[in-house]
N, C-alpha and C positions, 0 to 999 in steps of 0.2 A: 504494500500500500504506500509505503513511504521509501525514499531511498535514501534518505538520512534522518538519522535519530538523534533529536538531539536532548539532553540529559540536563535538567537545573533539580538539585537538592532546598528545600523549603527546609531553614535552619529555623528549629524552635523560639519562639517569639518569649517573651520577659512570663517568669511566671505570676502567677495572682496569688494575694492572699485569701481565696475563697476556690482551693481546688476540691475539683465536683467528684474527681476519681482515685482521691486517696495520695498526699504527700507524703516526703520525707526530709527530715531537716527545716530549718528556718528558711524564712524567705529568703535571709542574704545568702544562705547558703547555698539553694535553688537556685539563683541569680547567679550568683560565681559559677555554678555546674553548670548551667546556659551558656555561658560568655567559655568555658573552655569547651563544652563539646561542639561549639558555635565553630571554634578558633581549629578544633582538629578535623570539623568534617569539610572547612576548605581545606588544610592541610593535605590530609587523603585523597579531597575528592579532585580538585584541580589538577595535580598532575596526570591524570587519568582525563583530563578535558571533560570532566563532570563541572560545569555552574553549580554557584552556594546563593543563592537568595537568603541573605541575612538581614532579616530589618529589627533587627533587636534596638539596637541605636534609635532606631525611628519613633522607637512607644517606650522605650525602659523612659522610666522616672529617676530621680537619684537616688535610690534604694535599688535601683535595677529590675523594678517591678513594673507588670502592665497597668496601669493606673483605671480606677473602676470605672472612669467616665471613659473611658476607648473599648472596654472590655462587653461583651455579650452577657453579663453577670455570671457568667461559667469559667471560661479558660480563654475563650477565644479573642478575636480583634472583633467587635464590632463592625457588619460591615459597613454602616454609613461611616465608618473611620476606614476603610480597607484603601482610600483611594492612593496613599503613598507604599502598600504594597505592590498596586498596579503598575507605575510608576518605578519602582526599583526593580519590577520585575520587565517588564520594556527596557530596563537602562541595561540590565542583564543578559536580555536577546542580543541586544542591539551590540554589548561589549564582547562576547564572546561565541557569537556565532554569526561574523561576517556574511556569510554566505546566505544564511537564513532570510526569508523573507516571508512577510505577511501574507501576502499575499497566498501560501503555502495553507495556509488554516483560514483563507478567506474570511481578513477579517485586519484590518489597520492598527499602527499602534494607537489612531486615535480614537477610534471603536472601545479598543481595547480599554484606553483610560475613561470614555466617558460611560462604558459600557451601565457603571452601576449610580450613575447621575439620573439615570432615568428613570 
């Protein structure tokens, strides 16, 4: 169907202090376990031409936590907040898979970013 595949990893986004499926450790400690498994799976995955979509930066707060007003009250990014996922994840196509084109998934990056405006 495709003649090239191309491969981006969704790194784990900041944790909450209200997790729905059972934690461990304090929140700072979650946060630092984020930020290094963040750190090792472009490690790993890049050399291998795997993409890391990392937006932890994007939502962490300075506790390194997803702040409840972005949050779906569960775990997730809210998605009237998701549009700078959008956004890093186009900067993402666009940085490491020159060849790729939109046009491939019928469908623009600016579709793409206004997709959830609608």
């Amino acid at each position: 169907m495709f003649d090239t595949l191309y491969c981006i990893v969704f790194a784990p986004i900041p944790p909450t202090d209200r997790p729905t499926a059972g934690a461990y450790g304090t929140l700072d400690d979650r946060a630092a376990v984020t930020k290094k498994l963040n750190a090792k799976l472009k490690e790993v995955c890049i050399p291998y031409g795997i993409a890391v979509l990392d937006v932890f930066d994007l939502y962490a707060d300075e506790q390194g936590s997803l702040p409840k007003n972005l949050g779906d009250g569960k775990c997730h990014i809210h998605v009237k907040y998701n549009a700078p996922v959008r956004e890093a994840l186009v900067d993402v196509i666009m940085e490491n898979f020159p060849d790729f084109t939109f046009a491939q998934v019928d469908i623009t990056p600016h579709a793409l970013l206004a997709s959830a405006d609608a």
